[in-house]
PASEKE-585350 format. One record per residue: x, y, z of N, C-alpha, C, O, CB in turn; residue in one letter; residue number from 1. Coordinates in nm, 4 decimals. Last residue first. Glycine has a CB too. Layout:
     n.px     n.py     n.pz    ca.px    ca.py    ca.pz     c.px     c.py     c.pz     o.px     o.py     o.pz    cb.px    cb.py    cb.pz r   k
        X        Y        Z        X        Y        Z        X        Y        Z        X        Y        Z        X        Y        Z a NUM
...
END
This chain:
     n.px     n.py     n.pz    ca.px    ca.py    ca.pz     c.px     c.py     c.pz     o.px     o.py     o.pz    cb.px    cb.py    cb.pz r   k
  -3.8300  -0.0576   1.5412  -3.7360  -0.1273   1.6015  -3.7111  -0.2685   1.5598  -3.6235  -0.3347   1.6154  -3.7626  -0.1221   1.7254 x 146
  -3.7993   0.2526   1.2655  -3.8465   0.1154   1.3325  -3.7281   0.0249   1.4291  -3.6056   0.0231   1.4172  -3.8955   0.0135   1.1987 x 145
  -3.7338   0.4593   1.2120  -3.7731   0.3693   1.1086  -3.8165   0.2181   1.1181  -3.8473   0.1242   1.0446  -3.6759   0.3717   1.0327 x 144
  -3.6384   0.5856   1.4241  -3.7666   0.6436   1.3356  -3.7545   0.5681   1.2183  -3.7687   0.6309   1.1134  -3.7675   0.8112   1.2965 x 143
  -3.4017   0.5602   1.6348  -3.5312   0.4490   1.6028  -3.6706   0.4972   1.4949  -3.7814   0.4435   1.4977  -3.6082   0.4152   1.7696 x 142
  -3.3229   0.8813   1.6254  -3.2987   0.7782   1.6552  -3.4358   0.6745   1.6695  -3.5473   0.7100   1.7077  -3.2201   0.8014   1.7614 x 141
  -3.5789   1.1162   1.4660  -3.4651   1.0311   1.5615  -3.4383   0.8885   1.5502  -3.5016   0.8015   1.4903  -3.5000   1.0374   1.7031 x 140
  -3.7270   1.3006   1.1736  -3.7585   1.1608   1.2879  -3.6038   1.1444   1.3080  -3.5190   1.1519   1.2191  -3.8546   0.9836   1.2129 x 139
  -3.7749   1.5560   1.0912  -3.7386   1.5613   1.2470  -3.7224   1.4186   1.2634  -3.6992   1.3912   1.3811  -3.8567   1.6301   1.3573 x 138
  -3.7011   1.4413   0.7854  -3.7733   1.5264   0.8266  -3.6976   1.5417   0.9846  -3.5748   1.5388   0.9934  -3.9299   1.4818   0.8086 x 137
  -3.6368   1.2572   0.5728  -3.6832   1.2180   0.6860  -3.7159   1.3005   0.8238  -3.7459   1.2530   0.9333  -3.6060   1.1354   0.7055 x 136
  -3.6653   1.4104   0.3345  -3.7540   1.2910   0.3318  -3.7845   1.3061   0.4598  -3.8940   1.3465   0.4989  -3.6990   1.1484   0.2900 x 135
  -3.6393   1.7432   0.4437  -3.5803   1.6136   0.3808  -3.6871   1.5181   0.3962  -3.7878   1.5416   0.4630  -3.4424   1.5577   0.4502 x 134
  -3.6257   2.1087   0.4104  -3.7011   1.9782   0.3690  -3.6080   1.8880   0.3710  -3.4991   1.9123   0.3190  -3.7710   1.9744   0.2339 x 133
  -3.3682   2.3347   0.5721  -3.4154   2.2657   0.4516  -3.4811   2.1466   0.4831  -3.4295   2.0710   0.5654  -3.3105   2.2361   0.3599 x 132
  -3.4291   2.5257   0.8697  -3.3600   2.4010   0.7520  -3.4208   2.3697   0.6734  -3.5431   2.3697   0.6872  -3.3235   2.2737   0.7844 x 131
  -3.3912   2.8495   0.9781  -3.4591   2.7403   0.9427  -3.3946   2.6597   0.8410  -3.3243   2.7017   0.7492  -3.5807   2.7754   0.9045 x 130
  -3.2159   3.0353   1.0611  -3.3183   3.0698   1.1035  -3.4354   2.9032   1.1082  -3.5156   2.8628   1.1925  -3.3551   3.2055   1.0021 x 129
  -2.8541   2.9182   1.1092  -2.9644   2.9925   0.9913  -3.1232   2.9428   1.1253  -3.1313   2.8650   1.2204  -2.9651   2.8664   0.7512 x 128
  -2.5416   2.9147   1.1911  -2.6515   2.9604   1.1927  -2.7220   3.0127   1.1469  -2.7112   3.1327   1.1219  -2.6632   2.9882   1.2331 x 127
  -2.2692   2.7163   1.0531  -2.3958   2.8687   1.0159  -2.4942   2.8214   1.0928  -2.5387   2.7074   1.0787  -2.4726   2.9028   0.8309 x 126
  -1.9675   2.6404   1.0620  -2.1074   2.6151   1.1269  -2.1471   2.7865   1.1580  -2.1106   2.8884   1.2166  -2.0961   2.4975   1.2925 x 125
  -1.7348   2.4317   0.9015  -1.7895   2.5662   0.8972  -1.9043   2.5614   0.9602  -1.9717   2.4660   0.9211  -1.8078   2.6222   0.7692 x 124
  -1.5390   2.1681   0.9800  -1.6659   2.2021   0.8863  -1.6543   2.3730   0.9382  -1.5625   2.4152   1.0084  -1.8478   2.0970   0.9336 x 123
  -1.2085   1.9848   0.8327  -1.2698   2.0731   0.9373  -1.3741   2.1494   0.8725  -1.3592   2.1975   0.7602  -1.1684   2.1686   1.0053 x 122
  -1.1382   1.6673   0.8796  -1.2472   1.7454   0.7929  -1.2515   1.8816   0.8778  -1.3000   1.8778   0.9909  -1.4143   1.6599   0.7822 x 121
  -0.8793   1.4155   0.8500  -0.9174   1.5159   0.9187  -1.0159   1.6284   0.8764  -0.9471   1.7110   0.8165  -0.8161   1.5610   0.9480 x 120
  -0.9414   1.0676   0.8200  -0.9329   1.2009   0.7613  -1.0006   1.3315   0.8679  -1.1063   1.3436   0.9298  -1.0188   1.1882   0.6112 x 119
  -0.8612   0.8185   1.0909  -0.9723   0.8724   0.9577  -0.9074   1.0327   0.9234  -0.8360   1.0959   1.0011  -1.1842   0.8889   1.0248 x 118
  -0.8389   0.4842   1.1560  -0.7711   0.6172   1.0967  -0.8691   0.6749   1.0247  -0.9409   0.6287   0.9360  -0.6437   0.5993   1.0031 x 117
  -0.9427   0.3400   1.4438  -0.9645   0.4023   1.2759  -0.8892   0.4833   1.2668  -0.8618   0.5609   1.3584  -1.0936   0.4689   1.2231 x 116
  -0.8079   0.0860   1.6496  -0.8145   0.2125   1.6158  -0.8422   0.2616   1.4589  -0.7704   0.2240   1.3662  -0.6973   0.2585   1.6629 x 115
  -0.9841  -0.0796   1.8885  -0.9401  -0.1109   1.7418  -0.9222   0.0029   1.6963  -1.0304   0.0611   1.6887  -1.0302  -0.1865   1.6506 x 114
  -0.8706  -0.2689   2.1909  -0.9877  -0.1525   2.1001  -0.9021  -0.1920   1.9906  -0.8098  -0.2724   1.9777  -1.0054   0.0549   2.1389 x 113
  -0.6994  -0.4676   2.2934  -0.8478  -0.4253   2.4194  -0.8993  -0.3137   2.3048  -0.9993  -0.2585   2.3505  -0.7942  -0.3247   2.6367 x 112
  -0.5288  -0.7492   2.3296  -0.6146  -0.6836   2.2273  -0.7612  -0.6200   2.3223  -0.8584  -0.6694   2.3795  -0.6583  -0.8157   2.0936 x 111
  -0.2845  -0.8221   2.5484  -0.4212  -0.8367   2.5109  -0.4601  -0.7155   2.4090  -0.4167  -0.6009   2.4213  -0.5130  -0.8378   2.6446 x 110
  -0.0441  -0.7414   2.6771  -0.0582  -0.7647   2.5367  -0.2206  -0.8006   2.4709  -0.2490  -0.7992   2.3512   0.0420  -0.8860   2.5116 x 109
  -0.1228  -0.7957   2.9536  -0.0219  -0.7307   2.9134  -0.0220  -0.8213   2.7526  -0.0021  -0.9415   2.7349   0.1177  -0.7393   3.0307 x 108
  -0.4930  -0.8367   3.0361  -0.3503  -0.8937   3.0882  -0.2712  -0.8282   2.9529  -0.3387  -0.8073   2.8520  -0.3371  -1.0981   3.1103 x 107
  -0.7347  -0.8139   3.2219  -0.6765  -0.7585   3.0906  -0.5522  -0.8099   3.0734  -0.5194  -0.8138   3.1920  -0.6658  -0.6098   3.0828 x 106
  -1.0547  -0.9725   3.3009  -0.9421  -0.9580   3.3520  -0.8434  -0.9308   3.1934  -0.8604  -0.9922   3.0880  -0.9099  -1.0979   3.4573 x 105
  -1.3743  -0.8534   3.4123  -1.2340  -0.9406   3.2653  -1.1534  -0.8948   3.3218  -1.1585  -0.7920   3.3893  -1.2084  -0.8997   3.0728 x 104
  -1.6401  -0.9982   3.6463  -1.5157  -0.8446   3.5990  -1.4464  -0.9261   3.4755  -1.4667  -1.0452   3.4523  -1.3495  -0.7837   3.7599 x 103
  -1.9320  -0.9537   3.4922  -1.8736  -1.0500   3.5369  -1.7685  -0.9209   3.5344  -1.7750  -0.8121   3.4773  -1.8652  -1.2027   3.4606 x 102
  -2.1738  -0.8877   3.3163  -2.2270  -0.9319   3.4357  -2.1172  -0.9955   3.5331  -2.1507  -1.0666   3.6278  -2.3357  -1.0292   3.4028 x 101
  -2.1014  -0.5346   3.1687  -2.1017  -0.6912   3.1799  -2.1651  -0.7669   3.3384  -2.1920  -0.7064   3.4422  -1.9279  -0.7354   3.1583 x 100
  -2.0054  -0.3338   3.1412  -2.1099  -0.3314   3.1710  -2.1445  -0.4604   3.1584  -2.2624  -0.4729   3.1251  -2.1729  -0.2465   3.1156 x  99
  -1.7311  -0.1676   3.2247  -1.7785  -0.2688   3.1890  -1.8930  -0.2850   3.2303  -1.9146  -0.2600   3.3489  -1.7158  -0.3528   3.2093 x  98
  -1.5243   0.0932   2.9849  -1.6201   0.0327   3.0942  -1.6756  -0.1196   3.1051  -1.6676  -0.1919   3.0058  -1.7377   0.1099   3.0848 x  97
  -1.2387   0.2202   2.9523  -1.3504   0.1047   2.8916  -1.4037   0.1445   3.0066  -1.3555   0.2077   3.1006  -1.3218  -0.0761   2.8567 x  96
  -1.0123   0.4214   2.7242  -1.1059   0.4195   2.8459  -1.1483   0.3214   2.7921  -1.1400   0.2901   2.6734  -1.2062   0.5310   2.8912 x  95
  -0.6783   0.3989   2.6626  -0.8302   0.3674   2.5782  -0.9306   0.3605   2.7171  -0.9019   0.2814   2.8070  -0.8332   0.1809   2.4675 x  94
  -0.4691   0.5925   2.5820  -0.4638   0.5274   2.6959  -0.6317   0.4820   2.6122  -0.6773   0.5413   2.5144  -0.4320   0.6238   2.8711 x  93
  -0.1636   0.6916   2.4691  -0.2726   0.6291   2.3865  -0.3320   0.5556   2.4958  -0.2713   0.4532   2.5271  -0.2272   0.5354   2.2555 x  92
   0.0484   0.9357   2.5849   0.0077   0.8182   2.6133  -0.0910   0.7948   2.5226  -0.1240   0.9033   2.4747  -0.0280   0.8020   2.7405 x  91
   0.0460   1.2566   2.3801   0.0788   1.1803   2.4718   0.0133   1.0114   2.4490  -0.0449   0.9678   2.3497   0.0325   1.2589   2.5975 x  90
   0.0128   1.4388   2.1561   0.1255   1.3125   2.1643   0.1800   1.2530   2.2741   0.2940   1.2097   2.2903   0.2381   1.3424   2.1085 x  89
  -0.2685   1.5467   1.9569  -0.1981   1.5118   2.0706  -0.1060   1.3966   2.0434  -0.1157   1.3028   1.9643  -0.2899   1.4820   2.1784 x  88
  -0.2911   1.6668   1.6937  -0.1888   1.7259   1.7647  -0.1653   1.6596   1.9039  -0.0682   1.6946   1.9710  -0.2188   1.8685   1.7773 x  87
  -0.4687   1.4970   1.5806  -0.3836   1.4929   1.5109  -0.2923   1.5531   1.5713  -0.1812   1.5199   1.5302  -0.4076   1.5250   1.4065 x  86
  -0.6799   1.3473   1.8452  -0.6753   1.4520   1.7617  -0.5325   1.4600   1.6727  -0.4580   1.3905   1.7418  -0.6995   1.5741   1.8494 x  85
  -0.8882   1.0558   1.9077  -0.6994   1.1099   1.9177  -0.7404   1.1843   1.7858  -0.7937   1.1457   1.6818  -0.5241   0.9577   1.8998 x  84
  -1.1591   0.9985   2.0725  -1.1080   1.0470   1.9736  -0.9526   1.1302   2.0116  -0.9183   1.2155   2.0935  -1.2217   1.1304   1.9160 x  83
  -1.3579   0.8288   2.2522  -1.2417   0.7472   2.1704  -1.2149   0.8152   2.0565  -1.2266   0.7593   1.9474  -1.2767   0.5998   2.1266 x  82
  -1.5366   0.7834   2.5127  -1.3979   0.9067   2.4440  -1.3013   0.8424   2.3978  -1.1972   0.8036   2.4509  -1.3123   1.0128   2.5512 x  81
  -1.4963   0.3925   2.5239  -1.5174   0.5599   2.5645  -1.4830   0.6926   2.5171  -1.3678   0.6975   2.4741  -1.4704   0.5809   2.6630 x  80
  -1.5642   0.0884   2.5042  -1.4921   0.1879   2.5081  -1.5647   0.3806   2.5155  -1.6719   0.4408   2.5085  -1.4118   0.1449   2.3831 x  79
  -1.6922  -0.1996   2.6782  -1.6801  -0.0955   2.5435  -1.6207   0.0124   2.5798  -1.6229   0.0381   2.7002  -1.8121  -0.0456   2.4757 x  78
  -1.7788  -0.5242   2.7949  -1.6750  -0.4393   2.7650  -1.6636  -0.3203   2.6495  -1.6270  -0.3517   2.5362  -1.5857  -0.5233   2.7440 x  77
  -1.9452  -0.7372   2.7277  -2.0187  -0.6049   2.8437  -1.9447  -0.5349   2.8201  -1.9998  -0.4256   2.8069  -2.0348  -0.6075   3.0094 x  76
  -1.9113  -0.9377   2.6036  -1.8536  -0.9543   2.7565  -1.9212  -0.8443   2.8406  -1.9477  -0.8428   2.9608  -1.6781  -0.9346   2.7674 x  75
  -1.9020  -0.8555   2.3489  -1.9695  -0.9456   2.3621  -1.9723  -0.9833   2.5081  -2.0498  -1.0758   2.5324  -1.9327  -1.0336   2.2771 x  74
  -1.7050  -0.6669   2.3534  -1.8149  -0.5895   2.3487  -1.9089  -0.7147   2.4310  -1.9704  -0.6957   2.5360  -1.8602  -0.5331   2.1790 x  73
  -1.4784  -0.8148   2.2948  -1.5040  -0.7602   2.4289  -1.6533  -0.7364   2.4241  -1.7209  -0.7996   2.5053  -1.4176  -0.6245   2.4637 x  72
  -1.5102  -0.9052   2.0413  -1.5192  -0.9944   2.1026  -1.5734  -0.9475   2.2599  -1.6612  -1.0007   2.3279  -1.3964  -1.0593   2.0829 x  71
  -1.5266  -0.6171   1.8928  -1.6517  -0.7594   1.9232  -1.6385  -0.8288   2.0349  -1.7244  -0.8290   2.1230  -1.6496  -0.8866   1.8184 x  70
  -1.3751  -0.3740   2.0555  -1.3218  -0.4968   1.9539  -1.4865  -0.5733   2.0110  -1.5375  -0.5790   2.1229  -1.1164  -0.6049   2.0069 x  69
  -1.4716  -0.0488   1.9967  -1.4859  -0.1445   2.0128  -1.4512  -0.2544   1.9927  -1.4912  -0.2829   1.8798  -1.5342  -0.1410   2.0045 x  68
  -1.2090   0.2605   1.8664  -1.3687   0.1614   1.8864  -1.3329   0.0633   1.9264  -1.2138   0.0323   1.9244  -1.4672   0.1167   1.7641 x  67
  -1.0760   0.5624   1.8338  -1.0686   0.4297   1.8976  -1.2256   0.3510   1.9549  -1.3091   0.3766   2.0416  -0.9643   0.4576   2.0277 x  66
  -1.0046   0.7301   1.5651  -1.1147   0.7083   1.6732  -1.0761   0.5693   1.7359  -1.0475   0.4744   1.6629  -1.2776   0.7063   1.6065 x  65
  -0.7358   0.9614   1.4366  -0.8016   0.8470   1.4844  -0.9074   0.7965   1.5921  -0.8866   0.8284   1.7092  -0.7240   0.7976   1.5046 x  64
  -0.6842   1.1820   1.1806  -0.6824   1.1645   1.3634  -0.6729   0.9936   1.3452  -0.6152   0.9271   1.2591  -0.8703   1.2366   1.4779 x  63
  -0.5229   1.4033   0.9515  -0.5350   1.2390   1.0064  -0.5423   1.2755   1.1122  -0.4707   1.3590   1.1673  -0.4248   1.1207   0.9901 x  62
  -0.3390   1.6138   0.8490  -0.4421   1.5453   0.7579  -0.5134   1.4309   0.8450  -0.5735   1.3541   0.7699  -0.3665   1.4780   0.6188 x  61
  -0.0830   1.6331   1.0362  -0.2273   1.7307   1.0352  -0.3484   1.7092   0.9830  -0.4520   1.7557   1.0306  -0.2141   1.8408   0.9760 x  60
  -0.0120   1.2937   1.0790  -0.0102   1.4141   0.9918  -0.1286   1.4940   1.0277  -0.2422   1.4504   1.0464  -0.0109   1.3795   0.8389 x  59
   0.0682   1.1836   1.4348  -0.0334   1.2018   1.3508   0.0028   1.3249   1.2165   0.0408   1.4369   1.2508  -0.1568   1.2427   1.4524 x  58
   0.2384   1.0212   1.6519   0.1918   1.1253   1.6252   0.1505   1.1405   1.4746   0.2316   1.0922   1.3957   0.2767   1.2106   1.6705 x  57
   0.1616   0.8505   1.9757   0.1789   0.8702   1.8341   0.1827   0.9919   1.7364   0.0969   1.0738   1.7690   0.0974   0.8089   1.7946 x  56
   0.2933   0.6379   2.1984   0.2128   0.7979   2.1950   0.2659   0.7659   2.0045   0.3515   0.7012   1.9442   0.3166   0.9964   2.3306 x  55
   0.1787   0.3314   2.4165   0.2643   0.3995   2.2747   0.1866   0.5584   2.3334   0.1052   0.5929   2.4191   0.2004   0.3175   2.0523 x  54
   0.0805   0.2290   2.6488   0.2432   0.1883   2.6645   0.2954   0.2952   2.5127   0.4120   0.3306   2.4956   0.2811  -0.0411   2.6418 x  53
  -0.1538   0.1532   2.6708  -0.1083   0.0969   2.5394   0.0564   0.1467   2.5615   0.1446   0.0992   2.4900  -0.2023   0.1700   2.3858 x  52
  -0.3633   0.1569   2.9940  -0.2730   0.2416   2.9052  -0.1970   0.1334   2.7849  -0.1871   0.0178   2.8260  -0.1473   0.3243   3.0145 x  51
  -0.6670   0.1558   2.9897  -0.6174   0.1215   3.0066  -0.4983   0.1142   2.9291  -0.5046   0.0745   2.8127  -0.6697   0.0717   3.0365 x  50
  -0.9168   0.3986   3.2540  -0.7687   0.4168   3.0991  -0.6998   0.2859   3.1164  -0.6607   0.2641   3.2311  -0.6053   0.5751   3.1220 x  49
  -1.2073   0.2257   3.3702  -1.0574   0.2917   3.3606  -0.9786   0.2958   3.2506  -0.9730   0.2084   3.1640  -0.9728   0.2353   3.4415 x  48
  -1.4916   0.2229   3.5405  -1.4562   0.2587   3.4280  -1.2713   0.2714   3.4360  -1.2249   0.3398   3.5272  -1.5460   0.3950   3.3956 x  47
  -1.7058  -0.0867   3.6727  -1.5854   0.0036   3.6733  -1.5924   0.0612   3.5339  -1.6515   0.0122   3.4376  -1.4397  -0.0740   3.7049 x  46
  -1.9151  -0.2933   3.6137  -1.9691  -0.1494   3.6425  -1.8034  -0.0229   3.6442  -1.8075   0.0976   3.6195  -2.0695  -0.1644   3.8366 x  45
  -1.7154  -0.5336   3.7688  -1.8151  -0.4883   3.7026  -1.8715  -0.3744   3.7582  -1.8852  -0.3430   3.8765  -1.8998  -0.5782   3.6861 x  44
  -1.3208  -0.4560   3.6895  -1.4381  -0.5192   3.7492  -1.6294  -0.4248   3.7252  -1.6562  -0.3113   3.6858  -1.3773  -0.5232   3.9310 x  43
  -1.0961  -0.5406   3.5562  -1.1945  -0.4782   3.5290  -1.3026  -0.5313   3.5852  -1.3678  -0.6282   3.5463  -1.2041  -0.4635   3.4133 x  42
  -0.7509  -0.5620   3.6151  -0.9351  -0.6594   3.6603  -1.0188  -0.5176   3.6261  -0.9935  -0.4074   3.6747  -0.9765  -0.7327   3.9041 x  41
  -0.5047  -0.5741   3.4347  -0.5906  -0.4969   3.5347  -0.7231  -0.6269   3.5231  -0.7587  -0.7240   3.4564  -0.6384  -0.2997   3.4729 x  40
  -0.1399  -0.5167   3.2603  -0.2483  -0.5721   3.2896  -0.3611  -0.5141   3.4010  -0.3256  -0.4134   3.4623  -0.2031  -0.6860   3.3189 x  39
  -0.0410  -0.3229   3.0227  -0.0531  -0.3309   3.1850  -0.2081  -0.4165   3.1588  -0.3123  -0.4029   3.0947  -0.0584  -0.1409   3.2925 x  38
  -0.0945  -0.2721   2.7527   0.0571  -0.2490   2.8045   0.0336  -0.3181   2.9356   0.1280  -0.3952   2.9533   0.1174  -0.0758   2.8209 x  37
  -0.3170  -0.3605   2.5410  -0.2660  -0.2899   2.6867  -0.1354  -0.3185   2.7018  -0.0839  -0.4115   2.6397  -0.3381  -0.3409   2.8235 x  36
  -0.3147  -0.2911   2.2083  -0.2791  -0.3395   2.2946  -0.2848  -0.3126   2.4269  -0.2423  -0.1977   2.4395  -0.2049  -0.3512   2.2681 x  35
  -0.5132  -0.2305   1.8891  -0.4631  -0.1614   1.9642  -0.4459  -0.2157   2.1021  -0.5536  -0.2063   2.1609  -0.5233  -0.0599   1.9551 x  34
  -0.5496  -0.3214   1.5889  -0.5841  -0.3411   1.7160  -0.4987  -0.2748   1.7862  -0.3890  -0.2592   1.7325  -0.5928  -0.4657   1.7537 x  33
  -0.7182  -0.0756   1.3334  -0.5919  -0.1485   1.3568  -0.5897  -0.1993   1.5200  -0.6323  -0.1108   1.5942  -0.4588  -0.0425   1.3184 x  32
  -0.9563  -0.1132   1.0966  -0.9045  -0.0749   1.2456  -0.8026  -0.1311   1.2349  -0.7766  -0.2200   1.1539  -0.9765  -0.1144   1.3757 x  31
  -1.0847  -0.2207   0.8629  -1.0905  -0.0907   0.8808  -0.9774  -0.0374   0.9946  -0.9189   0.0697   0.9784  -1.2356  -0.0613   0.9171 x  30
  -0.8675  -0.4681   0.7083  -0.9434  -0.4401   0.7955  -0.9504  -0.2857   0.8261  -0.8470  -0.2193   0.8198  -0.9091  -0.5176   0.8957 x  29
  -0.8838  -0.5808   0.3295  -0.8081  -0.5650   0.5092  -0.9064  -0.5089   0.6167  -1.0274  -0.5126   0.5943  -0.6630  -0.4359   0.5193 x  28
  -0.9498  -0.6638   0.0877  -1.0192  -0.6819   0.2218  -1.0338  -0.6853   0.3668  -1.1037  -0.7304   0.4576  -1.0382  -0.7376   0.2197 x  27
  -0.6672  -0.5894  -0.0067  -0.7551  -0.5559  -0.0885  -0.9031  -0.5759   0.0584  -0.9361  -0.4713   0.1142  -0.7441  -0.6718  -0.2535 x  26
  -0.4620  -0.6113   0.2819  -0.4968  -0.6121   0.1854  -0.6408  -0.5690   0.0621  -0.7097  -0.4810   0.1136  -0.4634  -0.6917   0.2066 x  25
  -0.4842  -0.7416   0.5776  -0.4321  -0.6424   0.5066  -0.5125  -0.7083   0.3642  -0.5861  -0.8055   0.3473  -0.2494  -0.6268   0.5169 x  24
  -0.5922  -0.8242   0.9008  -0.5960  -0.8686   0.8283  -0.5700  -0.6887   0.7017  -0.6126  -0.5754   0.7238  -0.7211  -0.9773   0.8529 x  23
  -0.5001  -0.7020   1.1629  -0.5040  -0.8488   1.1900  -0.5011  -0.8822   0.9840  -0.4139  -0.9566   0.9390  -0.6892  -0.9099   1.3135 x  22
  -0.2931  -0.4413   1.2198  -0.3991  -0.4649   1.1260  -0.3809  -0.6230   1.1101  -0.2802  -0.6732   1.0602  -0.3850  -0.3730   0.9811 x  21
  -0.1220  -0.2848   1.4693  -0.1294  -0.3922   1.4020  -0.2515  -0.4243   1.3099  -0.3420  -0.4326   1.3930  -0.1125  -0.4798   1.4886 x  20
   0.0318  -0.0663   1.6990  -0.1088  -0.0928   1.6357  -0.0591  -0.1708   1.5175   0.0429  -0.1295   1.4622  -0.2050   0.0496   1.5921 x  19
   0.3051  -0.2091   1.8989   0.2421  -0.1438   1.7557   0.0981  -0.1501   1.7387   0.0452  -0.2565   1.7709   0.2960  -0.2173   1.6263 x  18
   0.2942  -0.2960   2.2203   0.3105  -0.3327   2.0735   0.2413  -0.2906   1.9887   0.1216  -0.3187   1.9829   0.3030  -0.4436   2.0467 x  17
   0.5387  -0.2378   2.5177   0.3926  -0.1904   2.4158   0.4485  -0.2807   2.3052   0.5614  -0.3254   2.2848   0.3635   0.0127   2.3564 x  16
   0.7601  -0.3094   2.6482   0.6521  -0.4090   2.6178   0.5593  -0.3633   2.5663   0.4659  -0.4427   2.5548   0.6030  -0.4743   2.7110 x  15
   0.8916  -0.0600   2.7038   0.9725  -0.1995   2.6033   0.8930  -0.2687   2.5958   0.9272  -0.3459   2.5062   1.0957  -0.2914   2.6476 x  14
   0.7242   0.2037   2.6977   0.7440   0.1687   2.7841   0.7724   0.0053   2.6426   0.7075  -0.0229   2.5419   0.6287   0.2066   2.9228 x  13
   0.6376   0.3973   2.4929   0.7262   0.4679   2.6111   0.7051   0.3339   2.7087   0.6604   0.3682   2.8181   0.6554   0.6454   2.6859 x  12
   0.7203   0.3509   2.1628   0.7155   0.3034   2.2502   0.7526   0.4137   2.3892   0.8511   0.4870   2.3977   0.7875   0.1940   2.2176 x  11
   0.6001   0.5896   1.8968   0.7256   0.5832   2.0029   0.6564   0.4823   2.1160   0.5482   0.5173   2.1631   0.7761   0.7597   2.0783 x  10
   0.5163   0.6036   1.5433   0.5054   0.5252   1.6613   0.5712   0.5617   1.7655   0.6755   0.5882   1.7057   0.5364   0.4091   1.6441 x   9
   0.3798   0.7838   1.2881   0.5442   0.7977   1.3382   0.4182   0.7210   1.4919   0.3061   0.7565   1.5283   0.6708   1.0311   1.3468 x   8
   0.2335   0.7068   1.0047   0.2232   0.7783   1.1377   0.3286   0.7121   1.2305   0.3480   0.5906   1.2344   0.0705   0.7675   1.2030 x   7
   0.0877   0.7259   0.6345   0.2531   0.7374   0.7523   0.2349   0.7622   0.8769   0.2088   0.8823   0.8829   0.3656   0.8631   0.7266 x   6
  -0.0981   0.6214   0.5223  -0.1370   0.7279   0.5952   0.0415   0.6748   0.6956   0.0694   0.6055   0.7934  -0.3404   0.7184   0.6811 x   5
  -0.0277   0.4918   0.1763  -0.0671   0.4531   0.2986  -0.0268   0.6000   0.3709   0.0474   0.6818   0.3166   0.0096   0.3064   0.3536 x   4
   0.0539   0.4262  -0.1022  -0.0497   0.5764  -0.0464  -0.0984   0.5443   0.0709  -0.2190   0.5640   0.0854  -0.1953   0.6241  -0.1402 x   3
   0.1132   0.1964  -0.1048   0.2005   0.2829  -0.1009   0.1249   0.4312  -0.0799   0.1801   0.5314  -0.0345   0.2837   0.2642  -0.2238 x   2
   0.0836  -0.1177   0.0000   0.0000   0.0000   0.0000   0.0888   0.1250   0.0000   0.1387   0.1572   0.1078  -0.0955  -0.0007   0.1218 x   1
END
């Protein structure tokens, strides 16, 4: 992939490991997994940073969101304020919570989020008096059915 998004890595501690893409290519994967450094009990209902041991730093063009891995999710386990801005370069720490019926236990190299790379957009925001018609008008969340 030679038009790949370059982003400079620094270990701050000899046992982090790289964000990693489980699967590449023409059907690779959106995320890249992202590691704990430190193990922990996540116990139920807790929230905590659990730190990745890297800092990264980012082209001005590029953040990243940090999401959910399935498997955790499937446990009660999900993540939190999961946006790295293109200028921060500290720690990569991933909040979770657990909303599970049990604590997980994290242990040092475990796969705990999945990080997107995405394009940096910056919008313009008008205030206007009134919006334009759409099909779907005012309907919310669940307005097409449960």
């Amino acid at each position: 992939m030679s038009s790949a998004v370059r982003i400079k890595v620094k270990k701050l501690v000899e046992e982090a490991r790289l964000p990693c893409y489980a699967h590449v290519g023409e059907y690779g994967d959106l995320a890249a997994d992202l590691y704990a450094s430190e193990g922990l009990l996540l116990e139920v209902g807790s929230t905590v940073a659990v730190p990745t041991g890297i800092a990264m730093e980012f082209p001005s063009t590029h953040g990243a969101l940090v999401e959910d891995r399935s498997g955790l999710a499937l446990k009660g386990v999900t993540t939190l304020a999961g946006v790295i801005d293109p200028g921060y370069r500290g720690e990569i720490r991933v909040v979770v919570t657990n909303l599970g019926a049990a604590a997980v236990e994290i242990k040092p190299g475990d796969r705990i989020a999945q990080l997107r790379i995405v394009q940096r957009i910056e919008a313009g925001f008008e205030e206007v008096a009134e919006l334009g018609e759409a099909t779907r008008g005012a309907g919310g969340f669940g307005s097409t059915g449960v």
